[in-house]
C-alpha positions as CSV (number, residue, x, y, z in Angstrom):
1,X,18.3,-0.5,-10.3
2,X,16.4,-3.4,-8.8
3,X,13.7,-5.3,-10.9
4,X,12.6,-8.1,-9.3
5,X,9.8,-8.3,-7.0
6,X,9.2,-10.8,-4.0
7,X,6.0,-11.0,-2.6
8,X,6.1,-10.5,1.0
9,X,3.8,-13.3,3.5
10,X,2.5,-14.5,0.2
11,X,1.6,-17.8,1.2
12,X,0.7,-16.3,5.0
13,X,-1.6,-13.9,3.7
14,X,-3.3,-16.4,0.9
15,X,-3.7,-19.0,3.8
16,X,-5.5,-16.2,6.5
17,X,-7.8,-15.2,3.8
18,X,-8.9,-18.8,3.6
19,X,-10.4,-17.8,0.2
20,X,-12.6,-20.2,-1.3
21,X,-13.9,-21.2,-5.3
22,X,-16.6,-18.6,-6.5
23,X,-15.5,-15.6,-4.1
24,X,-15.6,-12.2,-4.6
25,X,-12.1,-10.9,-4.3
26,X,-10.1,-7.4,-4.4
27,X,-6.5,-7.5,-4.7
28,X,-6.3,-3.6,-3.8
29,X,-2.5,-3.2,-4.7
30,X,-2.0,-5.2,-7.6
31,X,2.5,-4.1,-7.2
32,X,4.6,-7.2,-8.8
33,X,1.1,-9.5,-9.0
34,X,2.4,-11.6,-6.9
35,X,-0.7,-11.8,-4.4
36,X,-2.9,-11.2,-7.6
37,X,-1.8,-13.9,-9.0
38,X,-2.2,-16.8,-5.9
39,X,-5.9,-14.9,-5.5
40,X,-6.9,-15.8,-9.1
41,X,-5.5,-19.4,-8.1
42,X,-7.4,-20.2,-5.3
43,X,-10.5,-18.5,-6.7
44,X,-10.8,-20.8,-9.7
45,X,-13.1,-20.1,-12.9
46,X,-15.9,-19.4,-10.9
47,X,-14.7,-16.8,-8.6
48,X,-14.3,-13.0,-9.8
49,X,-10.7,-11.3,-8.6
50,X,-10.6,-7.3,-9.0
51,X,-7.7,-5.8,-9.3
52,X,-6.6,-2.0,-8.2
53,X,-3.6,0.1,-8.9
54,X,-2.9,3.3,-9.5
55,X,0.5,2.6,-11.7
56,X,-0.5,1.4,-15.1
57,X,2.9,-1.0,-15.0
58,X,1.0,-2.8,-12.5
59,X,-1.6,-2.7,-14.2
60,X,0.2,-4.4,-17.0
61,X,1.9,-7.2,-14.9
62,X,-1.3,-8.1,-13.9
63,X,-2.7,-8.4,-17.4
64,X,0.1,-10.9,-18.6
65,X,-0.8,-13.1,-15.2
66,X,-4.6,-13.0,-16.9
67,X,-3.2,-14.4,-20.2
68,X,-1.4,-17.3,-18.1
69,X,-4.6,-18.2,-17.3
70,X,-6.5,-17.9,-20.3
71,X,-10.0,-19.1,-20.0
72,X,-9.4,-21.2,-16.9
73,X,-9.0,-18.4,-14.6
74,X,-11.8,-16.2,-12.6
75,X,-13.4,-13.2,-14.3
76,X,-11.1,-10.9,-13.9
77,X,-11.6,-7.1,-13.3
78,X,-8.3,-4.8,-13.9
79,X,-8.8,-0.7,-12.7
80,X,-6.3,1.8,-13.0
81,X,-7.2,3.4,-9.3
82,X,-7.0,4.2,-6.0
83,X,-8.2,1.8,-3.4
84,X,-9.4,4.6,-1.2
85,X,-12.4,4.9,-4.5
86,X,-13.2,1.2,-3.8
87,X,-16.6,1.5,-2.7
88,X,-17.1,3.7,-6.5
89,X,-14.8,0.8,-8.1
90,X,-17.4,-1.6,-7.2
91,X,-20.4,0.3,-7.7
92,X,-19.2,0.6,-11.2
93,X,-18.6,-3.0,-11.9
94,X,-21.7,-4.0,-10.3
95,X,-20.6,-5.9,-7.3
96,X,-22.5,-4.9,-4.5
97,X,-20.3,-7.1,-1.9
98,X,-16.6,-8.7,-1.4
99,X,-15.6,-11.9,0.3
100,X,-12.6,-11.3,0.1
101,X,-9.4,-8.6,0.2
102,X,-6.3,-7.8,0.5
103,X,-4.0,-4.8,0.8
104,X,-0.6,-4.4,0.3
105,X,1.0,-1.8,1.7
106,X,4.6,-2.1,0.3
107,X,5.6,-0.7,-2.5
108,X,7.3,-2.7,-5.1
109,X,11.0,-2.7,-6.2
110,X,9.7,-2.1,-10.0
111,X,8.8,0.9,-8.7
112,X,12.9,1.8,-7.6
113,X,13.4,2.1,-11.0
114,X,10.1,3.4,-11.9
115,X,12.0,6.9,-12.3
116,X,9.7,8.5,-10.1
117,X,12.3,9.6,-7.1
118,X,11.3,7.2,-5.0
119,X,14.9,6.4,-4.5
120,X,18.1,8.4,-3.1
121,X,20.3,6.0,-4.8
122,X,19.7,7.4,-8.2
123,X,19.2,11.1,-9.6
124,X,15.5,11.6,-10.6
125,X,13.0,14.0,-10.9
126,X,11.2,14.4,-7.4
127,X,7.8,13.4,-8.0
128,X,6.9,10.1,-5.8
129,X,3.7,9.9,-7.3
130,X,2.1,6.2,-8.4
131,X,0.5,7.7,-11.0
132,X,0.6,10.0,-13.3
133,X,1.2,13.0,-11.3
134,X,-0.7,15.9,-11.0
135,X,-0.3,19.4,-11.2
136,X,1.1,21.1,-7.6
137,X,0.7,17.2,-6.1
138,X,4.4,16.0,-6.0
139,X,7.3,15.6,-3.8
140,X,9.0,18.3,-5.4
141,X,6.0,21.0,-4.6
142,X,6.1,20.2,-1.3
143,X,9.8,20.4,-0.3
144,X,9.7,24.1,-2.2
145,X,7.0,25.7,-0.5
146,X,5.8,24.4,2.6
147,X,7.0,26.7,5.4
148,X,9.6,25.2,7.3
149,X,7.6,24.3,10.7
150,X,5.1,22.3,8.4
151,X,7.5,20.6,6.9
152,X,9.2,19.3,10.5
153,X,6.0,18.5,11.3
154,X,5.6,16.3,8.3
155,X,9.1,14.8,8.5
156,X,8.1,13.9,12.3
157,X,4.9,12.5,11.8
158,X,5.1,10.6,8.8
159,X,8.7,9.2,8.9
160,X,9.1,9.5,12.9
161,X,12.1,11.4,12.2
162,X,13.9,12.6,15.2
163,X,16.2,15.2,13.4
164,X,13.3,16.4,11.3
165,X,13.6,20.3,12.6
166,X,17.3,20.4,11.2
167,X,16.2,18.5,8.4
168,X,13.5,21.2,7.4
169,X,15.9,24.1,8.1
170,X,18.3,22.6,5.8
171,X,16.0,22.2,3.2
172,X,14.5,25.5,3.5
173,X,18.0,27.3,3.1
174,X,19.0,25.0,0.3
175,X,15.9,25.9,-1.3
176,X,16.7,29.9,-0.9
177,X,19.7,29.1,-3.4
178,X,18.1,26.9,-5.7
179,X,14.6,24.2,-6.1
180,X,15.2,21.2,-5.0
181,X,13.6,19.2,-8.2
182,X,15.7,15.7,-7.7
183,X,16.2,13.1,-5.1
184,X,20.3,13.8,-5.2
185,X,19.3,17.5,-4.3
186,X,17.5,16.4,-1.7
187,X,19.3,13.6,0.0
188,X,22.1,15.9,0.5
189,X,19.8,19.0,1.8
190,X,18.8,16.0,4.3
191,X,22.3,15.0,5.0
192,X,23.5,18.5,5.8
193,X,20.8,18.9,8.6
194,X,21.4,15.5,9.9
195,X,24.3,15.7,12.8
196,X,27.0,13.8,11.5
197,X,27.7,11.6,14.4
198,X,24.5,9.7,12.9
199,X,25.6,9.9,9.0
200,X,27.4,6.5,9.4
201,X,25.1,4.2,10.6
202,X,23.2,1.6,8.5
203,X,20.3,3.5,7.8
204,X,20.6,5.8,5.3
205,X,19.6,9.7,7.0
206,X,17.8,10.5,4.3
207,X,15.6,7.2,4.3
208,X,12.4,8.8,6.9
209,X,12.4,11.8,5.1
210,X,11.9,9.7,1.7
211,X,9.2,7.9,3.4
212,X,7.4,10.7,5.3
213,X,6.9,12.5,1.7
214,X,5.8,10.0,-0.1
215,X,3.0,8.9,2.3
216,X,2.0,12.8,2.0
217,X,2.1,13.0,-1.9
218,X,0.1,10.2,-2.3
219,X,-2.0,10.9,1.1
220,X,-1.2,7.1,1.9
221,X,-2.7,7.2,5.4
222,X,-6.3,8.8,4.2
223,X,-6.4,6.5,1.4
224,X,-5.9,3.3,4.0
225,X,-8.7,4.7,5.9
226,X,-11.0,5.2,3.2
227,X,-10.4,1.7,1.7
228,X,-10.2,-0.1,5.0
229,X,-13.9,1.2,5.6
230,X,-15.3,0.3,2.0
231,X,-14.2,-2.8,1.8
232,X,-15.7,-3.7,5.8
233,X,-18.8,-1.9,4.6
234,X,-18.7,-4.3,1.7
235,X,-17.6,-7.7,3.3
236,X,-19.7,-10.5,3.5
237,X,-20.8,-12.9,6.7
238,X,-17.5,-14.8,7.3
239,X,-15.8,-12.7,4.6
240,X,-11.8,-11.9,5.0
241,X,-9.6,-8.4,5.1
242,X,-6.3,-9.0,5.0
243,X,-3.6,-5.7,5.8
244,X,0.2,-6.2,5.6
245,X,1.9,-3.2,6.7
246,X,5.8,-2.2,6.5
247,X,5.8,0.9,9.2
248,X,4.6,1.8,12.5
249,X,2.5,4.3,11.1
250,X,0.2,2.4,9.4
251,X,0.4,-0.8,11.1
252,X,-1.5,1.5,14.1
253,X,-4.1,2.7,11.8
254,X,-5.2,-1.1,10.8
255,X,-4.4,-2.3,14.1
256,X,-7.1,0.7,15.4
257,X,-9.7,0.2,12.3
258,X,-9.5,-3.6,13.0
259,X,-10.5,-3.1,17.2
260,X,-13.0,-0.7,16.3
261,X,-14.9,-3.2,13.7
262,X,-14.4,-5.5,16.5
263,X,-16.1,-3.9,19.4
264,X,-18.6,-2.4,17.5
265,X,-19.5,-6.1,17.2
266,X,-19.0,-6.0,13.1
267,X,-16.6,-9.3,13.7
268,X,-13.2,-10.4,14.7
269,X,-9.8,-10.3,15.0
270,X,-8.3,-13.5,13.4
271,X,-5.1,-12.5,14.1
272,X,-5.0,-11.7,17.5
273,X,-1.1,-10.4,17.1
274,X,-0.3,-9.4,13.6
275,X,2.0,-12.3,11.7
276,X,5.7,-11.6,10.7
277,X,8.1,-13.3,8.0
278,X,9.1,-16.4,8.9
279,X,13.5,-16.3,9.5
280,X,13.7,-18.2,6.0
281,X,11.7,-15.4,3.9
282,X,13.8,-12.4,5.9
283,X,17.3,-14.5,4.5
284,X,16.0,-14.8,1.0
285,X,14.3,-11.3,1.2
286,X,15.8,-8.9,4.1
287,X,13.0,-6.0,3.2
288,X,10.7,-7.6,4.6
289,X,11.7,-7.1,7.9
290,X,9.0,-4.8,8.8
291,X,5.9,-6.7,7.5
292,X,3.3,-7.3,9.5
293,X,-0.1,-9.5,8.3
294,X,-3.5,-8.2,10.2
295,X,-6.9,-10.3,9.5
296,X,-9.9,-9.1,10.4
297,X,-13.5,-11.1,9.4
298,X,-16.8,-10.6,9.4
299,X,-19.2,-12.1,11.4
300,X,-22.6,-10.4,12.3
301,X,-23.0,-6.6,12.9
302,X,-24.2,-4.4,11.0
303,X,-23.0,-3.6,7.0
304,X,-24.1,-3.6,3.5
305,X,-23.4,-7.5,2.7
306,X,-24.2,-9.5,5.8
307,X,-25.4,-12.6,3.8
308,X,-23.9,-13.2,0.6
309,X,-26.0,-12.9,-2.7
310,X,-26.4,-15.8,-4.7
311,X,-26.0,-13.7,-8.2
312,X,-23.1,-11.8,-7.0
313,X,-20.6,-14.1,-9.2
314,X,-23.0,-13.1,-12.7
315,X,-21.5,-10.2,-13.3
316,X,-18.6,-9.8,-15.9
């Protein structure tokens, strides 16, 4: 299994943010620290970086980026989370506004061998969870008792799965025989109500299905929402978000949350079309094919933080 992470629109999404010495800055999915680590860079010993992850190996990563900077780097703020609790996040470190933040909607390749089933391409327990997963809230307890028409539903919506009706029957009469507890089971319930005509292409058929149930175990689109609006809510005058997306699906949620901050007069798009990988970052690092960088900033409108406070940077 993979174990190496690349950063996708690193340097693009760094640049956008235009972060400066002294901000206030969230890296809201810490992943392979990649972005974490540019952000604590840029901010220098003055600035404060929080950093937000609900995978405590992430967490980690993060905390070895720290030591490389040792007493040269930002005050650094680590939290084991979900960025849809930013607005509690920040309450509780005492940082009443951001300048800057990002959000990184990929997931990382540690996590392909994370042994969480996020992957078809090796027998695991079906969980998809980023955490530590909870009672009645993984993969697994969805694909064993949601009735058969919810389950299309959420095949369909989520991963924009045309074949997701035959794909729910499948799994439903698979699931009459035995639970499906792993992501083997599953792949091949998916396969057998996927017509066959399709089986051969490059996509794997089991790859929408994958994704449509982790963004519902992990309630990936509510949590977008919620953190999208926190962190606008928190953002200073001339303060940066910056969203990259991998799938339709979310990209229109940003795309929407961005318009809406805009006509309400909150600020502006920077990026009027969202940015892509450049063809040299798609040779070195083909998943990142379906990125797309979004940058919204703040400029006048109403919010919490619409001048910046001069003791913002005290806190540790």
């Amino acid at each position: 299994m993979e174990t190496r992470h690349d950063s996708v629109l690193l340097h693009e999404a760094i640049a956008q943010l235009n972060v400066q010495p002294g901000d206030v800055a969230v890296d809201a999915t810490l992943g392979g620290a990649g972005h974490f680590r540019e952000l604590a860079v840029a901010l220098g010993h003055s600035g404060t970086l929080v950093g937000i992850d609900a995978d405590q190996a992430s967490i980690e990563r993060a905390e070895t980026v720290v030591k490389e900077f040792g007493d040269q780097g930002p005050t650094v703020h680590l939290v084991k989370d979900n960025f849809r609790d930013l607005a509690r996040i920040l309450d509780d470190l005492d940082l009443p506004c951001l300048d800057r933040a990002l959000f990184d909607l990929g997931w990382n390749s540690f996590q392909l061998s994370a042994g969480r089933g996020f992957s078809f391409r090796a027998d695991e327990p079906l969980l998809m969870t980023y955490g530590e997963p909870e009672q009645g809230k993984t993969a697994a307890d969805l694909v064993n008792s949601l009735p058969e028409e919810e389950l299309a539903d959420l095949i369909y919506t989520y991963g924009e799965e045309r074949f997701s009706r035959g794909i729910a029957r499948s799994i439903v009469e698979t699931r009459k025989h035995t639970r499906i507890l792993t992501t083997l089971a599953l792949a091949e319930a998916v396969e057998r109500g996927t017509p066959s005509w399709y089986q051969n292409r490059r996509l794997h058929p089991a790859t929408k299905t994958f994704q449509a149930l982790r963004i519902a175990t992990n309630d990936e689109l509510g949590a977008l929402r919620e953190g999208l609006a926190a962190a606008l809510e928190r953002l200073t005058q001339g303060g940066r978000i910056a969203v990259i997306t991998f799938h339709s699906i979310e990209d229109r949620i940003v795309k929407g949350v961005m318009k809406d901050a805009a006509y309400a007069g909150q600020g502006s798009l920077v990026t009027r079309k969202p940015m892509v990988p450049s063809p040299e970052e798609l040779t070195a690092n083909p998943r990142a094919r379906s990125a797309k960088l979004r940058v919204f900033e703040r400029c006048n409108g109403e919010g919490v933080c619409i001048t910046k406070p001069t003791s913002v940077h005290m806190y540790v």
